[in-house]
TORDODREN-938160 format. One line per 2 residues: number of its first residue (from 1); their letters; for each residue x, y, z of N, C-alpha, C. Coordinates in steps of 0.1 Angstrom, whole numbers, plus 5000, padded with zeros to 4 digits. Example, Ala and Ser with C-alpha at 12.3 -4.5 7.8 and 13.67 -1.06 7.14 Angstrom:
! residues 2
1 = AS = 5132 4943 5078 5123 4955 5078 5132 4967 5078  5128 4978 5071 5137 4989 5071 5129 5000 5079
//
This chain:
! residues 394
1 = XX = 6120 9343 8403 6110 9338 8393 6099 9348 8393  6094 9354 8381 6082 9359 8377 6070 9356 8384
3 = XX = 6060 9370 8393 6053 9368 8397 6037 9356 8384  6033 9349 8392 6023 9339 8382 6015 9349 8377
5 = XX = 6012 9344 8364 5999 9350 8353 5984 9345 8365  5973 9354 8367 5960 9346 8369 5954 9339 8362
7 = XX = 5953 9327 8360 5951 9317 8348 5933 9312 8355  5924 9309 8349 5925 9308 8331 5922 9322 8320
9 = XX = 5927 9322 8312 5928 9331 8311 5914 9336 8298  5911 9325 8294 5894 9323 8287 5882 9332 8295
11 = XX = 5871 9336 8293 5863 9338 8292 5851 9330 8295  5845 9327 8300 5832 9315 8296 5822 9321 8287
13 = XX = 5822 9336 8286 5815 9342 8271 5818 9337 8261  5813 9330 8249 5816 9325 8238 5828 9314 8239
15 = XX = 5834 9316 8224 5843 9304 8222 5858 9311 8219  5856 9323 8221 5873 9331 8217 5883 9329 8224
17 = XX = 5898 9324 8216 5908 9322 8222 5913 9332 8229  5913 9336 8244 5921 9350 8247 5936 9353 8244
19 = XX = 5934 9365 8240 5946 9374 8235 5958 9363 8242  5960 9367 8259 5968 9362 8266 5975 9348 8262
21 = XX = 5972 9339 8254 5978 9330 8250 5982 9333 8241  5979 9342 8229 5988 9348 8219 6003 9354 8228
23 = XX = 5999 9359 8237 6013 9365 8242 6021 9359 8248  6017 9344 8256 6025 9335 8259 6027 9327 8248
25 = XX = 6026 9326 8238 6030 9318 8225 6043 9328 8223  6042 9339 8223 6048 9348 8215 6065 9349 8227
27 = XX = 6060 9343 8243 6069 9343 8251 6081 9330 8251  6092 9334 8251 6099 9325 8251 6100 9311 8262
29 = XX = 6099 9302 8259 6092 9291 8271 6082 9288 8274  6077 9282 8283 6064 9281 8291 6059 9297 8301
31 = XX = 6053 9298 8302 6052 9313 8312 6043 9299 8327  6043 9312 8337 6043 9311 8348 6027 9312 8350
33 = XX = 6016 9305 8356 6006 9305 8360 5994 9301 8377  5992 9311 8378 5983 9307 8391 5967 9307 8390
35 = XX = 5965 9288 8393 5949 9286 8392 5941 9292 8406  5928 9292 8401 5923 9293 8420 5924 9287 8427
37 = XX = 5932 9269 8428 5934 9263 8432 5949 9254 8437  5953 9253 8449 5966 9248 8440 5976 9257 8439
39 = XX = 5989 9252 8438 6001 9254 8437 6002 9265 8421  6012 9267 8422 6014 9274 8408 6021 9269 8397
41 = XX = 6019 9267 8382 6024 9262 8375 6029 9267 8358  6033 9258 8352 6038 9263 8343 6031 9254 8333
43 = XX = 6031 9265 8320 6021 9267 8309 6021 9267 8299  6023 9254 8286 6029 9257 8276 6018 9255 8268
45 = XX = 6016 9267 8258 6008 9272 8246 6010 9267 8235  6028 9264 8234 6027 9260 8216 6031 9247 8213
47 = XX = 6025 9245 8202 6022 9235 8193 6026 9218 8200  6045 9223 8193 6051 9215 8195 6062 9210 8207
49 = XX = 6059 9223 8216 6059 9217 8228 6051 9208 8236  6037 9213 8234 6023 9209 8236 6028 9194 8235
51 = XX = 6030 9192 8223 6029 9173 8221 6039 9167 8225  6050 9172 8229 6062 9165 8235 6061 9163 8251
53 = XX = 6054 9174 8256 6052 9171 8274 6037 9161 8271  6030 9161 8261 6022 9151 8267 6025 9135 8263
55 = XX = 6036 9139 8255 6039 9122 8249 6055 9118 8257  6055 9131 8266 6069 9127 8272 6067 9115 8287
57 = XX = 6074 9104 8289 6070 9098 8301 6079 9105 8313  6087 9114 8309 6092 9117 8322 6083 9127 8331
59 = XX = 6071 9132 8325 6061 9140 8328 6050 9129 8340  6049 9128 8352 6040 9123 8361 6026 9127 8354
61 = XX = 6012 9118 8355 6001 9121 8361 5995 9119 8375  6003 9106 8380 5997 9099 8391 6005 9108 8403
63 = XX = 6019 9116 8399 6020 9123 8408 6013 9136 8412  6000 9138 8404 5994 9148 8407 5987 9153 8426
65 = XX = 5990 9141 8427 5979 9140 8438 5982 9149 8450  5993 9159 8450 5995 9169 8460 5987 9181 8456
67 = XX = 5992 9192 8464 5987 9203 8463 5985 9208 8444  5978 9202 8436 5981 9197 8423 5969 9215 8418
69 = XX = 5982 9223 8410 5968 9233 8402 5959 9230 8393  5948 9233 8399 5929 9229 8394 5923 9238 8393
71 = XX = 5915 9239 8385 5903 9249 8388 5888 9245 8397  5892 9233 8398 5881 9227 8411 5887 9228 8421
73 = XX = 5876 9223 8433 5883 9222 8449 5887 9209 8448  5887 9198 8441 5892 9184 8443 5899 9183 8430
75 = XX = 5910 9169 8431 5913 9163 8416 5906 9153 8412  5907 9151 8397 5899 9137 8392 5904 9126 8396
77 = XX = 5895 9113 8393 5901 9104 8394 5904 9092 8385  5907 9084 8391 5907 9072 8377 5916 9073 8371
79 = XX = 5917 9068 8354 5929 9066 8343 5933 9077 8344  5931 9088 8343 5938 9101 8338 5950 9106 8352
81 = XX = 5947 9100 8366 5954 9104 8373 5967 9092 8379  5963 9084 8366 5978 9071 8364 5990 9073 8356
83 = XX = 6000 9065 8356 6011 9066 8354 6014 9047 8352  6023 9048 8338 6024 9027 8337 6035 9030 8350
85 = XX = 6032 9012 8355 6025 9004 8347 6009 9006 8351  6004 9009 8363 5996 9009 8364 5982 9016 8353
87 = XX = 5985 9024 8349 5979 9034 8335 5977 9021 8324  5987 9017 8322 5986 9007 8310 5978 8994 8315
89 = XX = 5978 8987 8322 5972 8975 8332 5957 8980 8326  5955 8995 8336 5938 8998 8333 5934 9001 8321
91 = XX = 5942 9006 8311 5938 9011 8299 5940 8999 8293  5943 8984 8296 5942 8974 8285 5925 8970 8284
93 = XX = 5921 8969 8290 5904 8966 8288 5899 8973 8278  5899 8980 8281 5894 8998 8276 5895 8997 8258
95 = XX = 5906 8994 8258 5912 8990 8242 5910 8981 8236  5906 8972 8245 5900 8961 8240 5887 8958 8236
97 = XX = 5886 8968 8246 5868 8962 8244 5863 8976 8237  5866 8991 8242 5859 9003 8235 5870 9004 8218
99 = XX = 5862 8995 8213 5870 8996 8197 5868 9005 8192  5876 9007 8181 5872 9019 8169 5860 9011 8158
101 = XX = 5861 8997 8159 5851 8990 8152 5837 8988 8158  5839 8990 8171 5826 8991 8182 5817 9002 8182
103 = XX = 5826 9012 8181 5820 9026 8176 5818 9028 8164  5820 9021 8153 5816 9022 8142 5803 9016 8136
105 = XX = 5803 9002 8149 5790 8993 8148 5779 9004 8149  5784 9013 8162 5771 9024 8166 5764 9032 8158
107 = XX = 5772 9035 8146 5771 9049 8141 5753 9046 8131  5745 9035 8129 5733 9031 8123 5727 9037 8133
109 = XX = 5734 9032 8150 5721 9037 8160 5724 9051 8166  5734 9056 8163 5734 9073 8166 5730 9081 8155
111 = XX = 5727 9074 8142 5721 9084 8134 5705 9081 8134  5701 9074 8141 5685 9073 8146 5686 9080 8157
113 = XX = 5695 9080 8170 5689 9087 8177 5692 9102 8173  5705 9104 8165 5702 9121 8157 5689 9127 8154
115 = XX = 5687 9119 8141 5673 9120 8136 5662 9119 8144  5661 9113 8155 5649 9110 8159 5646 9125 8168
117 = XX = 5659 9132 8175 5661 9142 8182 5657 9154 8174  5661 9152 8163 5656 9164 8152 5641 9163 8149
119 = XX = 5636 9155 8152 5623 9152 8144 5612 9155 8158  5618 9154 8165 5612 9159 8184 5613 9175 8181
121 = XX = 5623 9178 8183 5626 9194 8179 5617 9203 8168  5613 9196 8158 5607 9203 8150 5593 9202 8150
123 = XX = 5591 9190 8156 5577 9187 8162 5572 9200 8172  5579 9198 8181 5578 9209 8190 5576 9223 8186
125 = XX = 5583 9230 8170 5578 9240 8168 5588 9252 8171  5591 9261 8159 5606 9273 8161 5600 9282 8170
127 = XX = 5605 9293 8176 5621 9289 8178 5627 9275 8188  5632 9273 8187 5632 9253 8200 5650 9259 8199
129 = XX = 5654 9251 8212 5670 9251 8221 5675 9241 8216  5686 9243 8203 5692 9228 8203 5696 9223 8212
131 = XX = 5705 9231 8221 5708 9226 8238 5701 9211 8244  5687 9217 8244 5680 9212 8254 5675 9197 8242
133 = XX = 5672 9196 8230 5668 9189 8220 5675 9177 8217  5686 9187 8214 5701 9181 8207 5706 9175 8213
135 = XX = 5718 9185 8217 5730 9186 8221 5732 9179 8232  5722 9177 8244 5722 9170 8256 5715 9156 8253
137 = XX = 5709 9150 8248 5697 9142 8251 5706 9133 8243  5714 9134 8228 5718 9123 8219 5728 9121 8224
139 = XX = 5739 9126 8232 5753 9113 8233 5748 9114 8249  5739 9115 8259 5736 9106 8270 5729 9093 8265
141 = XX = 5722 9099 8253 5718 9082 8252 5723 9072 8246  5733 9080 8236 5746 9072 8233 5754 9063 8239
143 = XX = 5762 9070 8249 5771 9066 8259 5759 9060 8270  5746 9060 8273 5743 9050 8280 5740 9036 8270
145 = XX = 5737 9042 8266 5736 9026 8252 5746 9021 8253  5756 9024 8247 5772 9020 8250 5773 9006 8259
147 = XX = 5771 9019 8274 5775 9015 8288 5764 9001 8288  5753 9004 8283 5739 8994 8283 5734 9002 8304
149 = XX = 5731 9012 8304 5727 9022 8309 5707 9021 8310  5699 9019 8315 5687 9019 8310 5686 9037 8307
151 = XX = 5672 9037 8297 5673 9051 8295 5665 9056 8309  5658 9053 8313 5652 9058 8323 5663 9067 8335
153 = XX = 5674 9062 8336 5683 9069 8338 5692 9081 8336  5689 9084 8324 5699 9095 8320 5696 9105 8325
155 = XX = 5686 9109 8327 5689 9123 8332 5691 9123 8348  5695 9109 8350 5704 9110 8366 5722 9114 8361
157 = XX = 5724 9104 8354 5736 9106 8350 5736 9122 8342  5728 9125 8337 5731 9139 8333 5734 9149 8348
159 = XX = 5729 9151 8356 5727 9159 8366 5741 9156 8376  5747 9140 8375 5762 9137 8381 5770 9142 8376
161 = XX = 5768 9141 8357 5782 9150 8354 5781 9162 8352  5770 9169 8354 5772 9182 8357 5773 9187 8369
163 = XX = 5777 9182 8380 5780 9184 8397 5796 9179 8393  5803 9169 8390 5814 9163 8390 5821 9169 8378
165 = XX = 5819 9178 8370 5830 9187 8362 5826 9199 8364  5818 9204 8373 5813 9219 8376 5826 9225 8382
167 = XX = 5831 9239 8380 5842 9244 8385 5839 9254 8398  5827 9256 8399 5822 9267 8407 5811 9266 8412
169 = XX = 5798 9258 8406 5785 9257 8408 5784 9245 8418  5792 9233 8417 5794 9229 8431 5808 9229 8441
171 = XX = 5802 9223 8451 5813 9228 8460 5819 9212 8466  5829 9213 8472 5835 9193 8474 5825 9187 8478
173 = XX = 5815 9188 8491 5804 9175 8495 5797 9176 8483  5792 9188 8474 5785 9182 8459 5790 9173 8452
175 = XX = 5806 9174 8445 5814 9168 8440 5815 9156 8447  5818 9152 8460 5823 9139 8467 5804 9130 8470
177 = XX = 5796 9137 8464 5778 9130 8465 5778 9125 8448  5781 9133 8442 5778 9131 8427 5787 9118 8427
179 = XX = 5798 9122 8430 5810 9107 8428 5805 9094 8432  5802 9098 8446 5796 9085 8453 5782 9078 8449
181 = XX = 5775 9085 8440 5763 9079 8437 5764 9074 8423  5777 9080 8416 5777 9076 8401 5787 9058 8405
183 = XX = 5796 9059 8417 5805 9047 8417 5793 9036 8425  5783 9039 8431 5777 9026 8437 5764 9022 8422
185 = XX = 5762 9032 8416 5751 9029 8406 5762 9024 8397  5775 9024 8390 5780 9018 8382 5784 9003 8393
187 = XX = 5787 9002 8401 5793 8993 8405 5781 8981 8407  5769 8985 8408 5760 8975 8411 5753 8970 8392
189 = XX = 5760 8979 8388 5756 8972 8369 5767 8965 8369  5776 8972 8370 5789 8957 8367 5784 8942 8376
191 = XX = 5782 8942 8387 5778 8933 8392 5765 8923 8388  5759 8933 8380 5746 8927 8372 5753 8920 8360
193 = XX = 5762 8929 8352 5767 8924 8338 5777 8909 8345  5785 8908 8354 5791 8896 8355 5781 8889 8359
195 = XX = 5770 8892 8365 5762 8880 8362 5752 8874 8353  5749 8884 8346 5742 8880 8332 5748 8890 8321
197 = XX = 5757 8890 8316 5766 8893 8301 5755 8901 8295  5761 8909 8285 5748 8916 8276 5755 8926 8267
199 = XX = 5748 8927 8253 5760 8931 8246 5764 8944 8247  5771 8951 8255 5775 8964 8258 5787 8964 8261
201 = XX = 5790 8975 8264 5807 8978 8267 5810 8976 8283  5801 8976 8289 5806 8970 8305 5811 8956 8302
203 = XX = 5799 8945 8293 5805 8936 8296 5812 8930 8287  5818 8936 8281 5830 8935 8275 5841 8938 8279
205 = XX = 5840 8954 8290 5855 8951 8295 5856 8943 8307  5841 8940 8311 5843 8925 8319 5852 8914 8313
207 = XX = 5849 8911 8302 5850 8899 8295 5871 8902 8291  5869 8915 8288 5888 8920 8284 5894 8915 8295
209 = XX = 5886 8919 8311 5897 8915 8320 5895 8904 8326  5885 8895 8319 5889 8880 8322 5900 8874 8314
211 = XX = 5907 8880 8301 5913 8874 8297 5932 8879 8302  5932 8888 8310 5946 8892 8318 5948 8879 8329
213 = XX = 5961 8880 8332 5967 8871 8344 5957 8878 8353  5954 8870 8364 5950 8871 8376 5957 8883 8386
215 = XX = 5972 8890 8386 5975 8898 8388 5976 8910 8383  5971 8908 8369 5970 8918 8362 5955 8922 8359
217 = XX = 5946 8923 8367 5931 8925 8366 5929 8935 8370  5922 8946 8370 5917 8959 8372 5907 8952 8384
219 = XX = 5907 8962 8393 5898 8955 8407 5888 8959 8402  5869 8961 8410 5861 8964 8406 5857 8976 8408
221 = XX = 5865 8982 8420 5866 8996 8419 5874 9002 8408  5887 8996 8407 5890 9005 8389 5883 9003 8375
223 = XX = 5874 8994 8377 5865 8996 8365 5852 8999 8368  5851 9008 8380 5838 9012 8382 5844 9031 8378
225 = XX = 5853 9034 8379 5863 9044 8380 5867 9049 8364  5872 9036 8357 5873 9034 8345 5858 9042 8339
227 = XX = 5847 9029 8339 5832 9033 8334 5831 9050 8337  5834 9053 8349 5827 9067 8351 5836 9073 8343
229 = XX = 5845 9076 8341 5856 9081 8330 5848 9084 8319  5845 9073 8311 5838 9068 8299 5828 9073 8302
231 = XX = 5817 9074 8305 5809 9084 8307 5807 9095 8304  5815 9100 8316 5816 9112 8317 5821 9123 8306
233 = XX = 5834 9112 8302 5844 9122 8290 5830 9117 8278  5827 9106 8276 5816 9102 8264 5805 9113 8259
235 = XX = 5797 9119 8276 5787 9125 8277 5793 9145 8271  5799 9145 8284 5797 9161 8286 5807 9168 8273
237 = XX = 5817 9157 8273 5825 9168 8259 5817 9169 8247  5812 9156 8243 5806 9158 8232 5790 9163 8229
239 = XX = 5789 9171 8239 5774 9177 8241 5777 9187 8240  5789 9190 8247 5796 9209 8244 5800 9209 8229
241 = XX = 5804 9197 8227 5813 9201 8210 5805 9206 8202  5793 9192 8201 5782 9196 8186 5778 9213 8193
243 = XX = 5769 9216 8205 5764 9229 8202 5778 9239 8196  5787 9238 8208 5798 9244 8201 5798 9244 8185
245 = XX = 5797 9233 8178 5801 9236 8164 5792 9239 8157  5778 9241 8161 5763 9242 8153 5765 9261 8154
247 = XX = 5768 9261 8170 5771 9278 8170 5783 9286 8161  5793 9275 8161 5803 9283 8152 5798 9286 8138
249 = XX = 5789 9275 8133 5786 9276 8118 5775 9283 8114  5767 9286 8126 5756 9295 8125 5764 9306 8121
251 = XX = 5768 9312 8128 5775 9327 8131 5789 9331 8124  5797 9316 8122 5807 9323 8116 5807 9319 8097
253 = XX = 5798 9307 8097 5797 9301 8082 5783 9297 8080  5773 9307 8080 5759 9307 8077 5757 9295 8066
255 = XX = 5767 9295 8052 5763 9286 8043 5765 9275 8044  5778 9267 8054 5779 9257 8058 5770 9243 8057
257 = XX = 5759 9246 8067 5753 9233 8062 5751 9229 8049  5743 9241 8041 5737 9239 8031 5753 9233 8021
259 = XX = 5762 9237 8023 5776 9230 8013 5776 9217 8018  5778 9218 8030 5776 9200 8036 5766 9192 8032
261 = XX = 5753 9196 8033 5740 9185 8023 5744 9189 8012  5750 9193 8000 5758 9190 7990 5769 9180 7988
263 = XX = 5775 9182 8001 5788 9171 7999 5790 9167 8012  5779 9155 8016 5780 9149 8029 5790 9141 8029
265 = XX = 5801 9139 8019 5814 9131 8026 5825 9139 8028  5817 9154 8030 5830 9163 8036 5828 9166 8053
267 = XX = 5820 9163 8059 5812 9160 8073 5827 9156 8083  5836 9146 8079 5846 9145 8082 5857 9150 8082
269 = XX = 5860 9161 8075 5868 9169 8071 5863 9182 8082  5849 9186 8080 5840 9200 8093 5847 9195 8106
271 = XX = 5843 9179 8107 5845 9178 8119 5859 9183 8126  5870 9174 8119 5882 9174 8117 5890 9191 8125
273 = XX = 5885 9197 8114 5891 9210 8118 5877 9218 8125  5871 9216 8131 5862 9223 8139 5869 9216 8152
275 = XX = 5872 9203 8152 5882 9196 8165 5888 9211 8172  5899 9210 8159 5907 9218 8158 5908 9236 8164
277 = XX = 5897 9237 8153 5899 9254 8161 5889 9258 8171  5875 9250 8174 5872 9254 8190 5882 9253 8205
279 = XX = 5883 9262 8208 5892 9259 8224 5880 9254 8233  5881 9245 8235 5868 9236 8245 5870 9242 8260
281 = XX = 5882 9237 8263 5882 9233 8278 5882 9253 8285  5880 9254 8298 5873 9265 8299 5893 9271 8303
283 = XX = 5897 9260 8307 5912 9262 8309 5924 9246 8308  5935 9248 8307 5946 9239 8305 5942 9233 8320
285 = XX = 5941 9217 8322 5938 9209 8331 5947 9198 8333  5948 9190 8344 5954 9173 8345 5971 9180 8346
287 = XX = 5975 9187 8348 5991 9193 8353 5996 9177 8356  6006 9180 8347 6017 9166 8347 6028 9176 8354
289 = XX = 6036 9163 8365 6049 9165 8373 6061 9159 8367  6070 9172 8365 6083 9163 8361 6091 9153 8376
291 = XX = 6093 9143 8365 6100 9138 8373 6116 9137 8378  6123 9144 8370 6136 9152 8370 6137 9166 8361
293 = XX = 6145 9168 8358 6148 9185 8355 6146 9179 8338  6136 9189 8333 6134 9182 8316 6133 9201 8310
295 = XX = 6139 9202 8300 6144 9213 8292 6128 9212 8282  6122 9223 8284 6107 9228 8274 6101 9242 8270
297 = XX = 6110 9240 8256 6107 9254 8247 6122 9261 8253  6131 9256 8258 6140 9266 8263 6142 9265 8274
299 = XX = 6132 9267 8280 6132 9266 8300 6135 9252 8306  6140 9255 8317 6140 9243 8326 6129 9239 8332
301 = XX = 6120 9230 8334 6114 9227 8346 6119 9215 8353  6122 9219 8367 6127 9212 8376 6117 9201 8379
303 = XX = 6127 9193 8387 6118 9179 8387 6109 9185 8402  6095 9178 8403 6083 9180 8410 6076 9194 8410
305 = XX = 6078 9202 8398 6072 9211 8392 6060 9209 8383  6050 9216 8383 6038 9210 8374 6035 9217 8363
307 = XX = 6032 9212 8354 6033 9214 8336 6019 9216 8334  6013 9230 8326 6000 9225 8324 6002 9226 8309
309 = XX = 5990 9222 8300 5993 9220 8285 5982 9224 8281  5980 9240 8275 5970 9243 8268 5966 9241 8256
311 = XX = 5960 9229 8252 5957 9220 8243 5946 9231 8232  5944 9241 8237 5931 9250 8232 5938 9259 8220
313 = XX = 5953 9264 8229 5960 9270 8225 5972 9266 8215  5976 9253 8219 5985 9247 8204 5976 9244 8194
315 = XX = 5964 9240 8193 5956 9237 8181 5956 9252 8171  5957 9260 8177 5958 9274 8173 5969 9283 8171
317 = XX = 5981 9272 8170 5994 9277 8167 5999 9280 8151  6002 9294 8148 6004 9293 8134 6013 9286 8129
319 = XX = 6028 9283 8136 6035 9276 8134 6035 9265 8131  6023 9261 8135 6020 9243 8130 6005 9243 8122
321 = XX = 5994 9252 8120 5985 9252 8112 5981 9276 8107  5989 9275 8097 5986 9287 8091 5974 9292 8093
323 = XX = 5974 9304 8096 5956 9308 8094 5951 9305 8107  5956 9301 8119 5948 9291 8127 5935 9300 8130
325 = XX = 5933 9309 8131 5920 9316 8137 5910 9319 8121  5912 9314 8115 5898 9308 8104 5898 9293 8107
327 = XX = 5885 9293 8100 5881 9280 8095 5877 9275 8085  5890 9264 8078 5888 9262 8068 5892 9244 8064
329 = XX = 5879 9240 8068 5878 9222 8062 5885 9218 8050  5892 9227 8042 5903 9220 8038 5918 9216 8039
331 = XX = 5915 9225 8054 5931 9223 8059 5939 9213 8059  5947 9205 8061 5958 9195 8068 5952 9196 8082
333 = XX = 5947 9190 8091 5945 9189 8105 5955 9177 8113  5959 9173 8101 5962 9155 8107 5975 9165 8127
335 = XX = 5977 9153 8133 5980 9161 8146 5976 9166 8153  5966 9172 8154 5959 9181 8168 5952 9172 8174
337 = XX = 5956 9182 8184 5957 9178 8201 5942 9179 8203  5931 9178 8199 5918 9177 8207 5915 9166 8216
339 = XX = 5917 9155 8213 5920 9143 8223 5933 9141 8229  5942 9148 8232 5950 9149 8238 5959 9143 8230
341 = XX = 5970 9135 8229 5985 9127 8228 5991 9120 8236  5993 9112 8232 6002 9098 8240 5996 9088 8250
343 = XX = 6002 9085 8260 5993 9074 8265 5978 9079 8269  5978 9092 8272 5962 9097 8279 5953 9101 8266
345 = XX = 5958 9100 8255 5945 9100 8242 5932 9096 8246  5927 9103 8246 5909 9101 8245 5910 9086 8240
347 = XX = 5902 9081 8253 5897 9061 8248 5886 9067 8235  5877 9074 8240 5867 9075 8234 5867 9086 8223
349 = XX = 5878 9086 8210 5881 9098 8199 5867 9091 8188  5874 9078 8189 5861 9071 8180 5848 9074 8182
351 = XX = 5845 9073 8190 5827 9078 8189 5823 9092 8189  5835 9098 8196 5831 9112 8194 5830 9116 8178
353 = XX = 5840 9111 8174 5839 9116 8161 5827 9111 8152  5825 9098 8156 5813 9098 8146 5802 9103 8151
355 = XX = 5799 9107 8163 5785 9113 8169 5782 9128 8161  5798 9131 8163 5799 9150 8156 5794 9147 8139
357 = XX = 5808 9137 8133 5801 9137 8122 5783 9133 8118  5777 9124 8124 5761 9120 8121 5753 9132 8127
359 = XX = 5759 9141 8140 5753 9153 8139 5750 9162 8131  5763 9163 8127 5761 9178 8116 5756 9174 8102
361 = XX = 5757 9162 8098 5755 9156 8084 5734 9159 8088  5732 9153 8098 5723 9149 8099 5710 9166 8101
363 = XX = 5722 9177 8106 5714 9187 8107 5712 9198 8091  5724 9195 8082 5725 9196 8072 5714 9185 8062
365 = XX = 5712 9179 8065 5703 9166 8058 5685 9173 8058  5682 9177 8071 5671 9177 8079 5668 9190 8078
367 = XX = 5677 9197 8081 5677 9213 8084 5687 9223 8081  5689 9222 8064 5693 9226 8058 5696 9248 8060
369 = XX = 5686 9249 8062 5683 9261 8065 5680 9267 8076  5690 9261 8089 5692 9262 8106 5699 9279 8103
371 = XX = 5690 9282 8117 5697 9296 8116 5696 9303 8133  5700 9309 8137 5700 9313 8153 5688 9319 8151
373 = XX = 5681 9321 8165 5666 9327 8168 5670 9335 8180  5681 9338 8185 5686 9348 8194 5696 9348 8194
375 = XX = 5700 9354 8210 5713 9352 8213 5721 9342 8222  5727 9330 8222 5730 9316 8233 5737 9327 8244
377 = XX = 5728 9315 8254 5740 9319 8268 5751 9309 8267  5759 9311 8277 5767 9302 8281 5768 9298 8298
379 = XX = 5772 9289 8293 5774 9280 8312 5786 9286 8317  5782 9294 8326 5795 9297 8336 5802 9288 8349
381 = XX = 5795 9278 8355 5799 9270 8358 5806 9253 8356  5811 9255 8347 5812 9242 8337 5829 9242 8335
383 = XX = 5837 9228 8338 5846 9230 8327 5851 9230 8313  5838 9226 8312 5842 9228 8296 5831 9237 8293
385 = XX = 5837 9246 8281 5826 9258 8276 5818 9254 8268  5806 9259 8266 5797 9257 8252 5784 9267 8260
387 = XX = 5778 9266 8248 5761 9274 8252 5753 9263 8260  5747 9273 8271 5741 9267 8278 5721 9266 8272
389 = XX = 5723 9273 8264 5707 9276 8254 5713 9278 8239  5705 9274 8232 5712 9277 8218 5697 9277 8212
391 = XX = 5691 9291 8209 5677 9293 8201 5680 9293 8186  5673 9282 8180 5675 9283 8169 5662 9284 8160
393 = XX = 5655 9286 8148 5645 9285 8137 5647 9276 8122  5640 9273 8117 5646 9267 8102 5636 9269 8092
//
């Protein structure tokens, strides 16, 4: 077998897809990869492989839990490291209670707290960090609203999930402190919500797993595990996305906004394919184990071998979206993998998407004439990429 590729093979500079996955696209099969962590594994780039190992069940999550390839010193935990029935058990609450209609209730109070964020920002006077304005402040208070989170809180939970998805900047007692302080502070709200109800999503999926058999109940450590999930995926992706996509449209489509405050019911369509061609994650993560010998793109992978799925890299497949390195909101998007496929779909697609769309509508609305005031850094310790400063003027 082929010595492993050093994986990841991204950059944390900017948002460019590396070459290197063009050349594993271009390779017949999955190719061979070694994280800093972890065993070595295999890596599949395109399209329609991509969505077959993640919608395939012969593919383990819950067997990750060995010497499993990571770019942290630990694995996650919770839904993402299940397998049904158990997977399905905890993800019935979840579904129940984090609706697509629940999230749609929200979208009056995320376009206040949008606006209200823009109106702080401008107050303050150009050049101002959408980073620091934006991008961080409106889906923590989202997702604690959600959770029913007090605000005085967030920027504790900001500072947890940035120790608990850090790839480098902390080290396991950081990660295993961040954990422990985010599961006794969720677990002591759940304990509040089953005792006094309140209209949020805790106690709702309190209320979802009152209505399972008695054997089928998520304990209260899996819905304290569940919550941080939600959270976490609620908070940190969608804080990387919007700057992510304010920087792509600064720099790569200057006129952008200004077409969008023209035709704010195309906001959905930006979003759609900005999903699409940002590569978020800083690398392919969650390696699923076969469970017997399963045939992918050509190759074998033997059973207890680990699959990773560059989700960054099939959104970017020409074979399945022409052009893929433009961007162009007229495209066909329907398909892509930005929330993953199959049972492990993002709970939370729905609010992201409306947070992205009342973002950018709302910076197009407000700030029609947004433009960079330097150069953004980026976070090198993070797994997921985005600018760590984003100087802007209007």
């Amino acid at each position: 077998m082929n010595t492993p590729l050093t994986y990841p093979f991204n950059t944390t500079e900017g948002l460019d897809l590396a070459d290197a996955y063009r050349a594993a696209q271009r390779t017949p099969g999955p190719v061979r990869v070694q994280l800093p962590y972890g065993e070595p594994a295999w890596l599949v780039t395109r399209y329609d492989e991509a969505r077959a190992v993640l919608a395939d069940t012969r593919f383990s999550r819950a067997d990750a839990h060995r010497d499993a390839p990571r770019t942290t010193p630990v694995s996650p935990i919770g839904l993402v490291a299940t397998d049904p029935p158990d997977h399905t058990r905890l993800r019935r609450p979840a579904a129940r209670a984090f609706t697509a209609r629940r999230a749609e209730a929200l979208r009056p109070r995320i376009r206040e707290i949008t606006e209200d964020a823009i109106t702080r920002m401008t107050a303050a006077g150009a050049p101002a960090d959408l980073v620091e304005h934006i991008a961080l402040p409106v889906p923590i208070a989202v997702i604690c609203a959600l959770l029913g989170v007090p605000a005085e809180d967030h920027d504790r939970f900001r500072t947890w999930s940035d120790t608990v998805l850090s790839t480098s900047g902390a080290g396991p007692q950081d990660f295993m402190a961040a954990t422990a302080a985010l599961k006794t502070y969720m677990g002591d709200l759940l304990d509040q919500r089953q005792a006094a109800p309140a209209d949020d999503l805790m106690s709702a999926l309190l209320q979802a797993g009152e209505a399972e058999a008695p054997h089928e109940r998520a304990s209260k450590d899996e819905l304290v595990e569940l919550c941080i999930a939600l959270l976490l995926g609620g908070y940190e992706t969608t804080a990387s996305q919007f700057a992510n996509f304010t920087w792509i449209l600064l720099t790569e489509r200057p006129a952008a906004l200004r077409e969008l405050a023209a035709r704010p019911e195309r906001a959905r369509a930006w979003v759609e394919e900005l999903l699409r061609y940002v590569p978020l994650a800083a690398s392919a993560s969650l390696p699923r184990y076969a469970l017997e010998d399963v045939e992918v793109g050509g190759a074998t992978v033997r059973a207890g071998e680990p699959v990773l799925v560059a989700i960054g890299a099939a959104n970017r497949d020409a074979r399945r979206y022409p052009g893929p390195d433009g961007i162009d909101p007229a495209r066909d998007t329907s398909g892509h993998l930005a929330f993953g496929h199959g049972i492990h779909h993002c709970a939370g697609a729905a609010l992201a998407r409306i947070e992205l769309q009342e973002g950018l509508s709302a910076l197009a609305r407000l700030l029609p004439g947004l433009r960079p005031a330097g150069d953004a850094t980026w976070k090198s310790a993070a797994f997921l990429r985005g600018p760590r400063t984003l100087p802007v003027r209007w």
